[in-house]
N, C-alpha and C positions, 0 to 999 in steps of 0.2 A: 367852717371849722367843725371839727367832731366834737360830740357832746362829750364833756370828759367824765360825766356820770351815765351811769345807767340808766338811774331814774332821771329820767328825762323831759324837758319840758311838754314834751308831747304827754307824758305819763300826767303830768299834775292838771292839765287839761281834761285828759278822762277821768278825773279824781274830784273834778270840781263840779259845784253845781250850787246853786243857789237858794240860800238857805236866809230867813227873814232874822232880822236881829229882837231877839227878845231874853233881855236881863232877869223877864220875872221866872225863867223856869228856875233858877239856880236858886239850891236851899239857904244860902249865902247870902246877908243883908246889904246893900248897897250902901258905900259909904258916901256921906255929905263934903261935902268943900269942908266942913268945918271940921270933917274927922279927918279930913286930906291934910288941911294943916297942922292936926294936935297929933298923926303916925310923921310927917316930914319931922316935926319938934322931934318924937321922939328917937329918931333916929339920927338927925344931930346932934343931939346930945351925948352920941357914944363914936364920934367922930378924933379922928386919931388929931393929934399935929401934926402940922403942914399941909402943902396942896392936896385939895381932893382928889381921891384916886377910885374911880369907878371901873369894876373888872366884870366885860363881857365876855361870855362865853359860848353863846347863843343867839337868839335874835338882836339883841340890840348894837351886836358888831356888823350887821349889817341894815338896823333901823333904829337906829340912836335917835334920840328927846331931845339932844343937847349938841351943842357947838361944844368940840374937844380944844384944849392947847394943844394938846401933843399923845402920842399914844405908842405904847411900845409891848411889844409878845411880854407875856407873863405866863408864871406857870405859879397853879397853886399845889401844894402838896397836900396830902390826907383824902383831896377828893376826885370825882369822875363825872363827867357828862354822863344822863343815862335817862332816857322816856321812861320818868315813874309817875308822874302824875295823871290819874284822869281826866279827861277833860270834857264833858259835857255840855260846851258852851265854847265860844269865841269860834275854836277850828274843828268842833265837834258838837255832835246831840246827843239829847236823855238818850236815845232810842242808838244809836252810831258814836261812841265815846272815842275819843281819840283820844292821845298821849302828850302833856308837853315835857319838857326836857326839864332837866332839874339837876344840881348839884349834886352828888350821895357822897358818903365817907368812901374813900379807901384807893389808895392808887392815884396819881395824880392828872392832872386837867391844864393845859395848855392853849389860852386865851387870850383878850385884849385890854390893856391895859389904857382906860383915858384920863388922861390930867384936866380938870376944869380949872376955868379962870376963878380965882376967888370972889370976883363982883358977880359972878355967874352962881358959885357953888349952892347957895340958900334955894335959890330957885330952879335948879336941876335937879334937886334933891326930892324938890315937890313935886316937881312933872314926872319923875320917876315912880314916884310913891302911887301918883293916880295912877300913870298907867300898869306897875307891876302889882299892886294890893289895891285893888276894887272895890272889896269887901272887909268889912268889919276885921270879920272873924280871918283875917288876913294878913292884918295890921304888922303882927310881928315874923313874917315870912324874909330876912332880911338879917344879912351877918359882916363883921367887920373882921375880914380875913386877912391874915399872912400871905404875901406872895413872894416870888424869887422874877428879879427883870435882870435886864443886861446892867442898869443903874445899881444893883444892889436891892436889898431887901424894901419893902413897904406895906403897908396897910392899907388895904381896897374894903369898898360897898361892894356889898352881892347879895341880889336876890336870887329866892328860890336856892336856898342850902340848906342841904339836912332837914326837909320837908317828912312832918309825921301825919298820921292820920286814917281813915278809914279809906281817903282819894289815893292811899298812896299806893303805887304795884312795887316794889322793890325788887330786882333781880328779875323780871319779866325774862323768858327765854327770848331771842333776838327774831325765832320765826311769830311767835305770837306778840311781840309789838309791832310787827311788820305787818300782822293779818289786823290789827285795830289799827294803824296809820293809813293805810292803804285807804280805808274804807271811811272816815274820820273827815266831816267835811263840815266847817261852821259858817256864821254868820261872816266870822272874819278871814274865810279862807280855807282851803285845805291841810290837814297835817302835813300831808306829802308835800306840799310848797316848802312849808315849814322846814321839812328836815333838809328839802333841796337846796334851799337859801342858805341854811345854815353849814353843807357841808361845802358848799360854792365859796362863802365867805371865809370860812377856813383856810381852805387850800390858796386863797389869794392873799392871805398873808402867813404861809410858810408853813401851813399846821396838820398835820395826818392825824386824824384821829380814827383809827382801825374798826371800834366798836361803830361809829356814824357810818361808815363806806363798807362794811359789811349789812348793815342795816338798811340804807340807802340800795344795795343790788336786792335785797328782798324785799321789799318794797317794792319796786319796778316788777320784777317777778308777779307778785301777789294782783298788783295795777293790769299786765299782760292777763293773768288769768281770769277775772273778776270782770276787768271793764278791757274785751277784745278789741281790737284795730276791726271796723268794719270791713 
């Protein structure tokens, strides 16, 4: 069957390479169990009424922490997918920063919506927390948004929204995060996997997102020029 992207798995292969794991390059303090537990606190304590409702928009619709109830398209309003963060670390280096994906204001975002079991909820929260804020200085990367589903209105968790800071690129043109994803390869993988995963999981449950698949062909692009077919 034909590849129904561009960027293709052949591309995220010339993109990869092996890169050793090391936490201490990041200016970023590494957070304890004990600081894992007192950001999970804090973040249930601004947890709406009723079932938990965790909204992916990104990786974790396609590499979730948690066993869902149920899950159904949501769409948030005010915001957009968009590579503003740098990344230095996990799918990138000091030296080769790549991009991960992030929330921003304006123009709306169309993702997945999962329902946890309530004897689950406490402890989804926490294995989210380690894995989406690592660090400290991290802690409150994390918002409790409005969505629209087919069910009517709810209150979702999401990280990475409205991310400020000195890591942030805001409005990056689409060929110049393409020439920093392209090239972005960390301990935990390539960008280009990254965006690939993410525009794959999309499209298998019903979702076009124009700014990813415009990004996604320059990217492939960038991969062809950079790192040739022998």
């Amino acid at each position: 069957m034909r590849d129904p992207l561009d960027l293709t798995e052949d591309h995220v292969a010339r993109a990869t390479r092996t890169v050793e794991k090391d936490l201490s390059l990041s200016k970023y303090t590494p957070a304890t169990e004990a600081d894992f537990d007192r950001m999970a606190e804090n973040v249930l304590s601004g947890r709406p009424s009723g079932a938990l409702k965790i909204f992916a928009y990104g990786s974790l619709i396609w590499n979730p922490t948690f066993e869902a109830k149920g899950r159904t398209i949501a769409r948030a309003h005010g915001w957009h997918r968009e590579f503003s963060m740098i990344m230095r670390g996990f799918r990138g280096t000091p030296e080769t920063p790549g991009l991960m994906m992030t929330m921003m204001s304006g123009g709306q975002c169309r993702g997945v919506s999962f329902e946890i079991e309530e004897a689950q909820s406490e402890q989804t929260v926490r294995d989210l927390v380690e894995r989406e804020l690592p660090y400290i200085e991290t802690g409150n990367d994390y918002r409790w948004i409005d969505l629209v589903t087919e069910n009517g209105r709810e209150r979702a968790l999401v990280f990475w929204a409205g991310p400020t800071g000195e890591g942030i690129a805001r409005g990056l043109a689409p060929p110049d995060a393409a020439r920093m994803i392209a090239r972005a390869c960390g301990w935990r993988g390539s960008n280009a996997e990254y965006l690939r995963n993410t525009v794959l999981s999309l499209a298998e449950h019903g979702i076009h997102d124009a700014r990813l698949w415009q990004l996604q062909r320059l990217v492939a692009a960038e991969i062809d020029r950079i790192y040739p077919k022998d």
